[in-house]
C-alpha positions as CSV (number, residue, x, y, z in Angstrom):
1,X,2.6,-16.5,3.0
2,X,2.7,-18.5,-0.2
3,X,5.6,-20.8,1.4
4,X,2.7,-22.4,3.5
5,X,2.3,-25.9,2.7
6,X,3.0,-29.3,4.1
7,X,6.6,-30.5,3.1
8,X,7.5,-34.1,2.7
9,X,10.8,-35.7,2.7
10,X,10.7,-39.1,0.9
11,X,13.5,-41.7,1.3
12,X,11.6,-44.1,-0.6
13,X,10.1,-46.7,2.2
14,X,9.7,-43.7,4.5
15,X,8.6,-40.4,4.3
16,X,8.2,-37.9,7.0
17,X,5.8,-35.1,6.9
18,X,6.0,-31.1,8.2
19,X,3.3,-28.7,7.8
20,X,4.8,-24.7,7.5
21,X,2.7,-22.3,8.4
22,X,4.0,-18.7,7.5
23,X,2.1,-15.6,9.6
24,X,2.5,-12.4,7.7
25,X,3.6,-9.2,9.5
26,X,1.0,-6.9,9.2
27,X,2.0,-3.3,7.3
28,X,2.7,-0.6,9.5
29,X,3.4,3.2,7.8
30,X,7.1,4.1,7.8
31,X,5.8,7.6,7.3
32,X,2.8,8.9,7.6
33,X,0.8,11.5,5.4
34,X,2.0,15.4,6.9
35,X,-0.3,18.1,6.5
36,X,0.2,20.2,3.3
37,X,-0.7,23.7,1.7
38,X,-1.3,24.7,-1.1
39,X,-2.3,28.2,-3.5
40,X,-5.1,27.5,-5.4
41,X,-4.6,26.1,-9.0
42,X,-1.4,24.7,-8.1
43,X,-0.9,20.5,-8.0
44,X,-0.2,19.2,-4.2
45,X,1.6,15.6,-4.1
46,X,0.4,13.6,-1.0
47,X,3.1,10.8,0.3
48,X,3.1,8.1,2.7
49,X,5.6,5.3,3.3
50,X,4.7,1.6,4.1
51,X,6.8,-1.1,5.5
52,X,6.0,-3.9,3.0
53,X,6.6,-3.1,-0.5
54,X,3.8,-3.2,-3.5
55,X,1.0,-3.5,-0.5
56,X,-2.5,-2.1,-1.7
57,X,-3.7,1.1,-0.8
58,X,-7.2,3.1,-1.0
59,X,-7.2,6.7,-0.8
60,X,-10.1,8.8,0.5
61,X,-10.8,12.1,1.0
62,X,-13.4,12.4,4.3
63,X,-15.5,9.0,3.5
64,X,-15.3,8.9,0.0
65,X,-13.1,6.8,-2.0
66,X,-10.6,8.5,-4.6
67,X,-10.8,7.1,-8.0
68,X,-8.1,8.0,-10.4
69,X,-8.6,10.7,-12.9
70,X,-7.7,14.2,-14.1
71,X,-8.1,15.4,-10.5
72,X,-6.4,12.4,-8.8
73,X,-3.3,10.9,-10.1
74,X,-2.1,7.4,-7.9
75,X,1.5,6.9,-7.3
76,X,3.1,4.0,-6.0
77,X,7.2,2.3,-6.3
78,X,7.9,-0.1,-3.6
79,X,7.2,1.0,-0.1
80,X,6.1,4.6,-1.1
81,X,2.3,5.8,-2.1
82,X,1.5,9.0,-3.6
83,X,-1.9,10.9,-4.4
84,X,-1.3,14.2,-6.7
85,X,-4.3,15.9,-6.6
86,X,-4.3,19.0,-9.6
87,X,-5.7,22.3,-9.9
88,X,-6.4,22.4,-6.1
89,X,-9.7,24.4,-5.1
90,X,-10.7,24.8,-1.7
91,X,-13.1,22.2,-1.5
92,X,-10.5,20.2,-1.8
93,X,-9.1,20.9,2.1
């Protein structure tokens, strides 16, 4: 997307112009979240795959947004995401 621009090639008393417009492919999940379970004071690691690398992801449990913290720990390399959620309780389902 950053490649969008107009391009000019200049042969010094001419010069003809392009404009490039680059349309992103929207991100699509590779693999989507499975359902886990989990014991009770054990750690469950949540994993999704995207098909653009580094894209930005919000987690949320119900409507609520996860913020990280001792409870929620974000993951994410390249395409893949994680949410590792500790000492799950069952309010946590």
């Amino acid at each position: 997307k950053s490649d969008s621009d107009t391009y000019t090639c200049d042969i010094g008393d001419a010069q003809t112009r392009a404009k490039l417009v680059v349309q992103e492919i929207p991100v699509i999940f590779k693999q989507e979240l499975q359902n886990e379970e989990a014991k009770e004071g054990k750690q469950v690691k949540l994993t999704c795959e995207l098909s653009k690398p580094d894209t930005p992801v919000k987690w949320m449990k119900g409507n609520t947004v996860l913020y990280a913290s001792e409870k929620y720990e974000f993951k994410q390399r390249g395409t893949v995401a994680e949410l590792i959620i500790r000492d799950v309780k069952s309010i946590d389902a």
